[in-house]
C-alpha positions, 0 to 999 in steps of 0.5 A: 807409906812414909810419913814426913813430918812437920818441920822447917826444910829448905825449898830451892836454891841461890845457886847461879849458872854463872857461865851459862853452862846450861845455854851454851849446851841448848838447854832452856833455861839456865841451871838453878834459874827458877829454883830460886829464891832458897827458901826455909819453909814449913808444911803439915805431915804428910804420908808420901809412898815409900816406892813408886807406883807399879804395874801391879798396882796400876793393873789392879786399878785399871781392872777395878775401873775399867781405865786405859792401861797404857800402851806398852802393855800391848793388851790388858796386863803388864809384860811379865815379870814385871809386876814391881816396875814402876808404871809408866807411859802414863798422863797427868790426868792418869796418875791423878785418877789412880791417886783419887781410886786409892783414896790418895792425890799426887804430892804437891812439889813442896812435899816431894822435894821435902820427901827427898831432901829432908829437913837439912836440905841435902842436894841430892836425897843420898847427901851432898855429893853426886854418886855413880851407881846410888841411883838408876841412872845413865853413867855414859853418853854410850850407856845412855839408858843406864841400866833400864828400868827397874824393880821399884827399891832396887838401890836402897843406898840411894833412898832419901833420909826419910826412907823414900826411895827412887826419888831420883833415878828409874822415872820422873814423877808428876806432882800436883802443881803447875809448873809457875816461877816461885814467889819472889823469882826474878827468872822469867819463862814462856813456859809458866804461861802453857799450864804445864806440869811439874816433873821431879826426880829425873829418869834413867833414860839420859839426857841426850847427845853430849860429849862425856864431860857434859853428859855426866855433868848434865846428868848430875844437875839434872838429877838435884832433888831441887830441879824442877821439869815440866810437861804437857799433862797430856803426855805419856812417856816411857820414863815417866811415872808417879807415886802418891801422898795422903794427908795426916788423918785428923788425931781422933781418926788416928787414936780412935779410928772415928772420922769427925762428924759434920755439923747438923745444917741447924748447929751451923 
């Protein structure tokens, strides 16, 4: 794991879709609505994975648990050769239950996007500009699948300023939070009403049917470390997947390795 420290970062963004770019194409709502208000915040330490979860490691919780593997796996283990590609086609409920087996949780949407932008704030977690080619992404309306799926690190250039990879590109991930407007936000969205999860980091799989221009151009807006998506806690997908977080143990566990005893019920 990767440990982010405590510290001031910039959370969304004042940005408007002044053209309605995003409607005119049918989207749902419009670019950067419910990003908004940016704000500097600061949040304790944390541990976040530096890769996201693979199949490997989703098997060895499955066979410890007796948990449903998912369904591409057709059987019990992972397709071969594919021990290091992120898990996916798993639920909210999924991910978490790993996260809890590993004496982990999901990141909350704060942390990830801290993770991912580091305390300045960068659009994307490589910097300021959008690169072809620095993150598993699809380039074309023809290629709209990139390159497919792949091995967890496979575009180092593309890992955030805290060295946490795959935060955009490869598979969406969920986090532990639901998917409300933030504090002060005028936009206003049936959706913050249906108990749906948050989505971060975008997938290799595209965005849909639009012409050169757009597609590029959603890809690029989709693929901000800001943008948030949300889904169905139920839903299983075949981009998406997780990665986890962990508190910062308290500085006796860590210097000592002694977790802080609880209190005799008569001390309290």
């Amino acid at each position: 794991m990767v440990y982010i420290p405590s510290g001031e970062f910039t959370i969304g963004t004042n940005k408007v879709d002044s053209e309605n770019h995003a409607l005119s194409l049918g989207l749902d709502k419009p670019w950067y609505a419910d990003e908004s208000p940016e704000r500097r915040i600061d949040i304790p330490g944390f541990y976040i994975d530096r890769y996201e979860v693979t199949n490997l490691q989703y098997y060895i919780f499955c066979q410890a648990t007796d948990h449903k593997p998912p369904r591409y796996w057709r059987g019990q283990k992972f397709p071969e050769g594919e021990d290091r590609f992120p898990v996916t086609q798993v639920s909210f409920f999924d991910a978490a239950a790993y996260a809890e087996w590993a004496g982990k949780r999901l990141p909350t949407e704060m942390e990830w996007e801290k993770a991912a932008r580091g305390r300045a704030g960068f659009i994307y977690p490589w910097g300021d500009d959008f690169k072809t080619g620095i993150a598993n992404l699809a380039t074309s309306p023809r290629n709209k699948t990139g390159k497919g799926l792949k091995p967890v690190g496979s575009f180092p250039k593309g890992a955030s300023p805290y060295g946490v990879h795959d935060m955009v590109g490869n598979v969406w991930e969920w986090v532990w939070d639901y998917y409300l407007p933030y504090p002060n936000s005028k936009f206003k969205s049936p959706a913050f009403e249906k108990k749906h999860y948050i989505l971060r980091g975008m997938s290799y799989m595209g965005v849909g049917h639009f012409n050169k221009k757009d597609f590029k151009k959603v890809v690029a807006l989709k693929s901000r470390a800001s943008f948030r998506e949300h889904l169905n806690p139920l839903s299983h997908k075949n981009d998406i997947g997780f990665r986890c977080a962990k508190d910062r143990p308290p500085f006796m566990e860590r210097i000592f390795g002694v977790k802080p005893s609880k209190p005799k019920k008569e001390e309290i």
